[in-house]
C-alpha positions in Angstrom: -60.9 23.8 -6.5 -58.1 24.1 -3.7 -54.5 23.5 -3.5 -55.4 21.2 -1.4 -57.7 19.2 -3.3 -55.5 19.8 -6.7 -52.4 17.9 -5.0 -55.0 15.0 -3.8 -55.9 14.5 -7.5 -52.1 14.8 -8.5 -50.7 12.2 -5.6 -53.8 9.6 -6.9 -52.4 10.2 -10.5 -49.0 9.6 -10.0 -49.8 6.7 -8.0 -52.0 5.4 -10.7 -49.3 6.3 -13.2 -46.6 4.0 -11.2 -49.3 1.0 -11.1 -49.3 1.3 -14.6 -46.4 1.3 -15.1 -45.0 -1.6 -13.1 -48.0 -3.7 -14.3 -46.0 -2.6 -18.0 -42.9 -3.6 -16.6 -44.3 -7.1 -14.9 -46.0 -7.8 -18.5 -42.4 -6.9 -20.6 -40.9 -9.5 -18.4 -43.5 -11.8 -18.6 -43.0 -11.6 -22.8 -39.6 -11.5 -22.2 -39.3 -15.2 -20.6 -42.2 -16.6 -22.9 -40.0 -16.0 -25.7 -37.1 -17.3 -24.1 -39.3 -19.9 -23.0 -40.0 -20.8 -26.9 -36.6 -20.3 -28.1 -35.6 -23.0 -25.8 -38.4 -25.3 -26.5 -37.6 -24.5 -30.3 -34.1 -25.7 -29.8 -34.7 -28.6 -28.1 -37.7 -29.5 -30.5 -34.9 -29.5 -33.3 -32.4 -31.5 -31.7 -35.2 -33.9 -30.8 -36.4 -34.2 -34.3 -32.7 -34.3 -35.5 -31.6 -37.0 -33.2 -35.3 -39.0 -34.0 -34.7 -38.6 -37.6 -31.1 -40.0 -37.2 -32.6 -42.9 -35.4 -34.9 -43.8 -37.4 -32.8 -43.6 -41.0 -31.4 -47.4 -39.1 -34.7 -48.8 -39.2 -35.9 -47.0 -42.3 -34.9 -50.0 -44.7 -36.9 -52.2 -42.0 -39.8 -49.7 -41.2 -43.1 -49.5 -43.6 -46.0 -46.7 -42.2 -48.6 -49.8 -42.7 -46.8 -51.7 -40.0 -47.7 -49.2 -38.0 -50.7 -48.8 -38.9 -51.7 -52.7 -38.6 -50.2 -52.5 -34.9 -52.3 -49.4 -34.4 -54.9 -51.3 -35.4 -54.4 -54.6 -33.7 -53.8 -52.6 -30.2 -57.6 -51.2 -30.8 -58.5 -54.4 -31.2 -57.3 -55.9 -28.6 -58.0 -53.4 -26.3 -60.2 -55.5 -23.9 -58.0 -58.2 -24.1 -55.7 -55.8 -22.6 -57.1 -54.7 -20.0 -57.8 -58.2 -19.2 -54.4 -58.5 -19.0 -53.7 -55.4 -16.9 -56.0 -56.8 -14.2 -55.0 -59.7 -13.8 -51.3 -58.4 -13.0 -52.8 -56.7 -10.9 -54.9 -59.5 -9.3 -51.2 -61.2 -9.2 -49.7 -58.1 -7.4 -52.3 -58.3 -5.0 -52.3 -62.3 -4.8 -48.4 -61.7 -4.2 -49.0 -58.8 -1.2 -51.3 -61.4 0.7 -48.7 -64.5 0.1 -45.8 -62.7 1.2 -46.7 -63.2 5.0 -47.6 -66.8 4.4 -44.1 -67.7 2.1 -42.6 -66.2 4.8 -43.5 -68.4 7.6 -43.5 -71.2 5.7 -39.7 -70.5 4.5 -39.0 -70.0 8.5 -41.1 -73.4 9.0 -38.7 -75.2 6.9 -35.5 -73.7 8.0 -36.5 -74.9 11.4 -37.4 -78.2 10.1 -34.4 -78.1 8.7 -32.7 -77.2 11.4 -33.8 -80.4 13.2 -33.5 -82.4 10.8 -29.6 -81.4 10.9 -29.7 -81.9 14.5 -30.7 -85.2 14.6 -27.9 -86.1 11.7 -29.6 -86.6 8.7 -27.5 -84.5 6.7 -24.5 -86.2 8.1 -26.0 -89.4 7.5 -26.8 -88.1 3.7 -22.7 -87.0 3.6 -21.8 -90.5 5.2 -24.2 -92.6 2.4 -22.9 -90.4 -0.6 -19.3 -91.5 0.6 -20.1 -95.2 0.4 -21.6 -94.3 -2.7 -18.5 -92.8 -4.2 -16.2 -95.9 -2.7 -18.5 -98.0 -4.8 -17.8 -95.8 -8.0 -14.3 -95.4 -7.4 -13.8 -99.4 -6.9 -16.0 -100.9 -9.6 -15.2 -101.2 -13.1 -17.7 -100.7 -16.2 -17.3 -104.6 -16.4 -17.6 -105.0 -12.8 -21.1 -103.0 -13.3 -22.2 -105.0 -16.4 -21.4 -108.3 -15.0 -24.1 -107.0 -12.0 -26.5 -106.2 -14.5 -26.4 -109.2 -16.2 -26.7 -111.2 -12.5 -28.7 -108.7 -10.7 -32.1 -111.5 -11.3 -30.1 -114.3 -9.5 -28.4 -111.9 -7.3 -31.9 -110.6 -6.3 -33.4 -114.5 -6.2 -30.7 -115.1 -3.9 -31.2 -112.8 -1.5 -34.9 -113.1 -1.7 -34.3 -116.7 -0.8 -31.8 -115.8 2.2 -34.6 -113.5 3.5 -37.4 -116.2 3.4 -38.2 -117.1 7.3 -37.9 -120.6 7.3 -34.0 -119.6 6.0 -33.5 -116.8 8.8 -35.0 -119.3 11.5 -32.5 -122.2 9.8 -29.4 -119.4 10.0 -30.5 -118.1 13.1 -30.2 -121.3 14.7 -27.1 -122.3 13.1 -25.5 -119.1 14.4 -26.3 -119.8 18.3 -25.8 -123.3 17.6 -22.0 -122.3 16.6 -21.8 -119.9 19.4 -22.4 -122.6 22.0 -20.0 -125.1 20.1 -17.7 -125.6 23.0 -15.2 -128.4 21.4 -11.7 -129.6 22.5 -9.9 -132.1 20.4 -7.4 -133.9 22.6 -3.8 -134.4 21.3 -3.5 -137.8 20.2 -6.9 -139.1 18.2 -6.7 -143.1 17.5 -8.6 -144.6 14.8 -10.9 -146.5 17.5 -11.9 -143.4 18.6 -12.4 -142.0 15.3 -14.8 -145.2 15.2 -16.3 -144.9 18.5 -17.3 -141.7 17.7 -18.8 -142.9 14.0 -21.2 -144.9 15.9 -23.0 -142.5 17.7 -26.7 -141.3 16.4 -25.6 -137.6 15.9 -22.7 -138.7 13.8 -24.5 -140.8 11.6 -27.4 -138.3 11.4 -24.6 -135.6 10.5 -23.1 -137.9 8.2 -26.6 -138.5 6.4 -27.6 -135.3 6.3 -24.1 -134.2 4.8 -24.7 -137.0 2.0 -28.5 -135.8 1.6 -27.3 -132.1 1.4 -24.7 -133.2 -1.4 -26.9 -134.9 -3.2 -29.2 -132.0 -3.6 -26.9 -129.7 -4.6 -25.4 -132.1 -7.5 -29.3 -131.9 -8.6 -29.8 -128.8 -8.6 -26.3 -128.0 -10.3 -27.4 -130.8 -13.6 -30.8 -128.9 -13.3 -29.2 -125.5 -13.8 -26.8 -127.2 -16.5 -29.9 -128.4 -18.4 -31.3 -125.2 -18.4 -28.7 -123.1 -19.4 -28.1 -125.7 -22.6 -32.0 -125.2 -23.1 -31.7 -121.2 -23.3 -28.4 -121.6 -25.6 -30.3 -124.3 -27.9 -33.5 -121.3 -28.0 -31.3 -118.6 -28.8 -29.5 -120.4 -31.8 -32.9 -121.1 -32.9 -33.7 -117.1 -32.2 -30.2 -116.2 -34.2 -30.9 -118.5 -37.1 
């Protein structure tokens, strides 16, 4: 063998030899930071199971293993009903990703219909009735509110009866009638006058129907007389 081919063979060695031992030294380290690595986890395992077991020495008194166990238990049981339950938050996840573009436009829809709707005064109108509201509050008593309560039937009847159309025709008439009045008494008025004028058609047909209108209101007031004795005789009777 040759020099040559001895110091071939030695260079392959030592080369060999250095693989070795870096491959030595990579493998020390490796050990080296695996136990590290466990003397951490160690550490933290402890303090873990420390604080846990702290914890837990609250709800100890509280606490029995067969809870657990029955919850264990029930959550088996249940477990389709769970992931019923799972999908169908999901189905609402998904129900609320497709709705989102549609609540949108319709929240814009209504702030422009809102909008419009302020334009054209509604909302100042609304402001405007609440006020007339409040003047009505602030100037009517309790008493004031009973006493409507108690008349609100004959208030109502009343105004039902104003609002019939033979009534509007008959106010109707009486309002442009009063509007064309054009009357001028003159200074001095004797009591031949006075007579003349009591001789005339219209003034004895205003005169009657002065008398006639009279009359029917005197009726009417016995009538409602004779009623209200009638209720007053029914509710003694009720009382006693």
């Amino acid at each position: 063998m040759t020099d040559k081919t001895l110091e071939q063979r030695l260079n392959e060695i030592d080369q060999k030899l250095n693989f070795i031992t870096e491959q030595m030294a990579v493998q020390a380290r490796r050990q080296r930071e695996m136990q590290e690595l466990k003397d951490d986890l160690n550490r933290i395992a402890t303090d873990a199971f420390q604080s846990a077991v702290n914890e837990l020495e609250e709800v100890a008194p509280s606490f029995d293993s067969s809870d657990l166990l029955y919850l264990i238990k029930k959550l088996l049981r249940n477990v389709t009903n769970i992931t019923k339950i799972i999908g169908q938050l999901e189905s609402v996840k998904d129900f609320a990703t497709d709705i989102a573009p549609i609540s949108k436009q319709a929240y814009l829809d209504v702030l422009s219909q809102m909008d419009e709707l302020d334009r054209r005064g509604y909302f100042e109108f609304l402001r405007e009735t609440l006020k007339i509201v409040d003047n009505v509050v602030t100037s009517f008593s309790i008493e004031d509110v009973k006493a409507l309560s108690e008349n609100i039937v004959l208030i109502l009847s009343t105004v039902k009866n104003l609002t019939q159309p033979e009534m509007l025709i008959a106010l109707d008439n009486a309002v442009s009638v009063y509007k064309k009045l054009d009357i001028s008494v003159a200074q001095k008025v004797s009591f031949l006058d006075l007579f003349k004028e009591a001789r005339t058609p219209e003034m004895r047909q205003g005169v009657a129907f002065g008398i006639q209108f009279l009359k029917n209101l005197a009726t009417t007031e016995r009538s409602n007389k004779f009623k209200e004795i009638i209720n007053e005789k029914k509710e003694k009777q009720h009382a006693g």
